[in-house]
C-alpha positions, 0 to 999 in steps of 0.5 A: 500500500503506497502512502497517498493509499493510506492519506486517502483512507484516512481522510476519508474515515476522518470524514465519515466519523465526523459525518457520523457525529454531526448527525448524532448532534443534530439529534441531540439538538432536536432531541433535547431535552433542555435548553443546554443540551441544546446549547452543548449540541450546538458548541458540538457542531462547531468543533464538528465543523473545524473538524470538517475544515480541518480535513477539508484544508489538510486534503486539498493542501490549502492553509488558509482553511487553518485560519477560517477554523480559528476564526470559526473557533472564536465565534462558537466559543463567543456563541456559547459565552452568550447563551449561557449568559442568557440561559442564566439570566433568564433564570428558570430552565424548563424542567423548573417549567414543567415542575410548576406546570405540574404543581399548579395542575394538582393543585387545580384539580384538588380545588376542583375536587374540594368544590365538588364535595362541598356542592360549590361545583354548580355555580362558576361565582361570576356576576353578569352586569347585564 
């Protein structure tokens, strides 16, 4: 097996394992379940794509496709700072959502199950002002 041979494979393996990696990721991404999976998913395809641009640049020869994944490196490092910031500021994530979401739907359905007891189920305590 001759060296050019062996480069060839190797690229094309390089590919095919971040080509499968990329599709993982996206089905975290759309999988979720929280927002930062989201996130990490999309910090992920970022070092997925330098990857790619990695392989891409030592195929070809070009050297400039080091200095376009540097440059993509910071973006996605200054798109991760920015969502987190974010993710923190906004305070609840959406499990603590869903939690509240739960609780107040016991709760209604106690009330909803104190009132009919009590025989206040029949009236709705609305006043028209007609």
């Amino acid at each position: 097996m001759s060296v050019a041979a062996i480069f060839d494979s190797a690229v094309t393996l390089a590919l095919g394992i971040l080509s499968l990696s990329f599709l993982v990721t996206i089905y975290r991404i759309v999988k979720g379940p929280t927002l930062p999976d989201r996130i990490l998913g999309l910090d992920m395809l970022v070092a997925i794509a330098i990857g790619f641009i990695a392989v891409i640049g030592i195929k070809t020869g070009y050297t400039l496709y080091v200095d376009v994944a540097i440059a993509l490196g910071l973006v996605g490092f200054l798109a991760t700072v920015a969502f987190a910031r974010f993710v923190l500021s906004r305070g609840k994530t959406e499990d603590d959502i869903i939690t509240e979401a739960r609780e107040a739907a016991a709760a209604a359905r106690r009330e909803a199950k104190a009132a009919s007891r009590s025989g206040a189920g029949t009236t709705t305590g609305r006043q028209d002002n007609d």
